[in-house]
C-alpha positions in Angstrom: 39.6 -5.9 2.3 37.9 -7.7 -0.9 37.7 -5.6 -4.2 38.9 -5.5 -7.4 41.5 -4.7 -9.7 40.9 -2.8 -12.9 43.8 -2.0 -15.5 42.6 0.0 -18.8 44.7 0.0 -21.5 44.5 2.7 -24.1 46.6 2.1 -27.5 47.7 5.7 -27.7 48.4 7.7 -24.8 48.0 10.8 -26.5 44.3 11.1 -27.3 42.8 13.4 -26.0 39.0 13.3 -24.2 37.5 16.8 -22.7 40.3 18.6 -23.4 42.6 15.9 -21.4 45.4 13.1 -22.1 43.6 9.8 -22.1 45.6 9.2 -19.0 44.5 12.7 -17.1 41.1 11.4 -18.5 41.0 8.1 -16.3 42.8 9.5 -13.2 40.1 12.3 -13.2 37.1 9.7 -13.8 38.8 7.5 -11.0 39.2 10.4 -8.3 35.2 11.1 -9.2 34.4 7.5 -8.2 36.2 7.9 -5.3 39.6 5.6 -6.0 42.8 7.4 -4.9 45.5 5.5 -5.8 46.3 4.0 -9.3 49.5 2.8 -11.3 50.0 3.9 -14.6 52.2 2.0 -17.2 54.0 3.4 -20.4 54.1 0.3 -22.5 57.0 -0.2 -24.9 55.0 -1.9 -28.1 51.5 -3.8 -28.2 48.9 -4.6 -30.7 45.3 -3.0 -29.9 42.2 -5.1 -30.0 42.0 -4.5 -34.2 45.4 -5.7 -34.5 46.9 -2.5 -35.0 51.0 -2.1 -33.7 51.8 0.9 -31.2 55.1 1.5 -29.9 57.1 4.3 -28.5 59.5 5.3 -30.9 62.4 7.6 -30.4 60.5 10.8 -32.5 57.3 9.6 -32.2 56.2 8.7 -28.6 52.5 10.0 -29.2 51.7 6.2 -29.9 53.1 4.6 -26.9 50.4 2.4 -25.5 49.5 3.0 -21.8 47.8 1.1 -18.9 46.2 2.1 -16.1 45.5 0.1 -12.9 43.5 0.8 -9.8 42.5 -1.5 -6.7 39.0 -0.2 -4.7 36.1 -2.3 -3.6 34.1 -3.4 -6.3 31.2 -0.7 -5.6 33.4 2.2 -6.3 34.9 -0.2 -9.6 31.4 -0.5 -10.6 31.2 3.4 -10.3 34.2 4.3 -12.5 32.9 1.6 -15.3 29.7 3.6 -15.6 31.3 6.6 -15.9 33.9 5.3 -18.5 31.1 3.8 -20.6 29.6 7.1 -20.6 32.5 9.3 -21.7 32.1 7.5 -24.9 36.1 6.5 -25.8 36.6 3.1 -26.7 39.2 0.7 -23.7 40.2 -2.5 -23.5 39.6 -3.4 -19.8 40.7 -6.6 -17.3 38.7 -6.3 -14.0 39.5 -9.1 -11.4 38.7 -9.9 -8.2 41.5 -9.6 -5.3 42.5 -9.7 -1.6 44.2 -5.6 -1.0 45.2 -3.9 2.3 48.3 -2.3 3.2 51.1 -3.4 5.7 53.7 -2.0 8.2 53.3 1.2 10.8 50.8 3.3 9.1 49.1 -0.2 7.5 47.7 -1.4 10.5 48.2 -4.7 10.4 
């Protein structure tokens, strides 16, 4: 199957957007659009797109970067975008095209 691959990354996992982590934010949006799976990341340090340091620190891990990636066909991609645009909080986002399927017994191929 041809889609894409979309990872978000938010700079602090623990805002907080209708009542939700960031994180339960995005999984919710992407189960609306219709994606099922995704990956999410805890990210050990990065610098947000202002330049701004994040890192999980031992008594402080509520500013631990986090990413988020999902693989769907690019209409359901499109979908999520829309919706993420909408709910008004500010992501960096890499969308790519890719090649996805699944292998072995229950894979079918």
């Amino acid at each position: 199957m041809k889609g894409s691959q979309l990872t978000l990354y938010a700079a602090n996992q623990s805002h907080r957007i209708k009542h939700m982590t960031v994180v339960e934010w995005l999984l919710d949006e992407a189960k609306q659009a219709g994606i099922v799976g995704a990956t999410v990341v805890e990210i050990s340090e990065g610098v947000d797109a202002k330049g701004k340091y994040h890192a999980a620190r031992f008594f402080e891990i509520v500013d631990q970067p986090v990413a988020v990636t999902l693989i769907a066909d690019d209409a359901k991609i499109d979908v999520l975008l829309a919706n993420l645009r909408e709910g008004g909080m500010r992501l960096f986002y890499t969308r790519a095209p890719i090649e996805y399927g699944a292998l072995g017994a229950d894979g079918g191929q």
